[in-house]
matplotlib code that plots the C-alpha trace (Angstrom):
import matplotlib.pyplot as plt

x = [-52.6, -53.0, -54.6, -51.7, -51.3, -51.6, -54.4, -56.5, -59.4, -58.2, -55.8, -52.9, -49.7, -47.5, -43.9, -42.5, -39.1, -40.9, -44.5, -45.1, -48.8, -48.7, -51.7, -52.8, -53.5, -51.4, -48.8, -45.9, -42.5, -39.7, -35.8, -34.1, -31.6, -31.0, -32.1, -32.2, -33.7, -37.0, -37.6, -36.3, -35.4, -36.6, -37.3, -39.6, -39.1, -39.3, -36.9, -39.4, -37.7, -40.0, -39.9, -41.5, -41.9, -41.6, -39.8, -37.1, -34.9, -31.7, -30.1, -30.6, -33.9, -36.9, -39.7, -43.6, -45.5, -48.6, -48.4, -49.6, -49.5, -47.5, -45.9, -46.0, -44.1, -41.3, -41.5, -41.9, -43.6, -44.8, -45.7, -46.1, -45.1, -47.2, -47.6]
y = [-143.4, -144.0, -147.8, -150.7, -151.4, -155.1, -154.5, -151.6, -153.3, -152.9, -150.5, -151.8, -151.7, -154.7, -154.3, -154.4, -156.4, -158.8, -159.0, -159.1, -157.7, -154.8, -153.8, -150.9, -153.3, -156.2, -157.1, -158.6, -159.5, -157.7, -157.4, -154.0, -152.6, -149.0, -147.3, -143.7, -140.9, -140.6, -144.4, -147.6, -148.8, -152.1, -154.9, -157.1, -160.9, -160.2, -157.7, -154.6, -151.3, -149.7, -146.9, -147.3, -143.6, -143.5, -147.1, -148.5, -152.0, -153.0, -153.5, -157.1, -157.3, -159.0, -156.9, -157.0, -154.2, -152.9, -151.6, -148.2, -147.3, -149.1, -147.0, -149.2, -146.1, -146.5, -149.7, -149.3, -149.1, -147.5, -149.0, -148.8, -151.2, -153.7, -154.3]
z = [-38.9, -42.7, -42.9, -44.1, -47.5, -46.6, -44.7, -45.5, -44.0, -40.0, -40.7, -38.6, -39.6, -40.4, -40.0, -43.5, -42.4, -40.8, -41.8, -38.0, -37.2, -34.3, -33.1, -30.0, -27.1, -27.9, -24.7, -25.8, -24.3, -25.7, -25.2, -23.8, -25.9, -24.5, -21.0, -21.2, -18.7, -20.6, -21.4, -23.0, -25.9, -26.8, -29.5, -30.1, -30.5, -34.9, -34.5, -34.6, -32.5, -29.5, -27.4, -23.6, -22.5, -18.9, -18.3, -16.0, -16.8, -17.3, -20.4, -21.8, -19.6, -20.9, -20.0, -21.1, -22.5, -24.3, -27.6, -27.7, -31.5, -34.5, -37.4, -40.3, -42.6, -39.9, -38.9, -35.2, -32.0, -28.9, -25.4, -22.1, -19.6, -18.2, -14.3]

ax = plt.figure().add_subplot(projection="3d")
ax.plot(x, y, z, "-o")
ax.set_aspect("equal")
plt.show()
């Protein structure tokens, strides 16, 4: 991953909508938008889009997960739920 313009130094991306910092490792509580057979669809608290490969909610469930890898270009996510 090419480092953030913001902040070159850690080379994390920041979320260019929302300036929200997403880092590998962080857990965070996020909202599902969309269930589909490979995974969910979710979004963070600041509005950021996810993808949880693998996951099972409901629609409108707030589940927790671990960030996996932020795309600052895209501004976007992917996690893994957390038991």
């Amino acid at each position: 991953m090419a480092p953030c313009p913001t902040h070159p130094e850690d080379g994390e991306g920041v979320s260019r909508m929302t300036g929200t910092l997403l880092k590998a490792g962080d857990e965070v509580d996020v909202l599902v938008k969309s269930a589909k057979p490979f995974g969910l669809f979710v979004e963070s608290d600041s509005g950021v889009p996810g993808l949880v490969r693998g996951g099972s909610a409901a629609v409108g469930a707030t589940v927790r997960v671990r960030v996996i890898e932020f795309d600052s270009a895209e501004s976007r996510f992917s996690a893994v739920l957390v038991d």
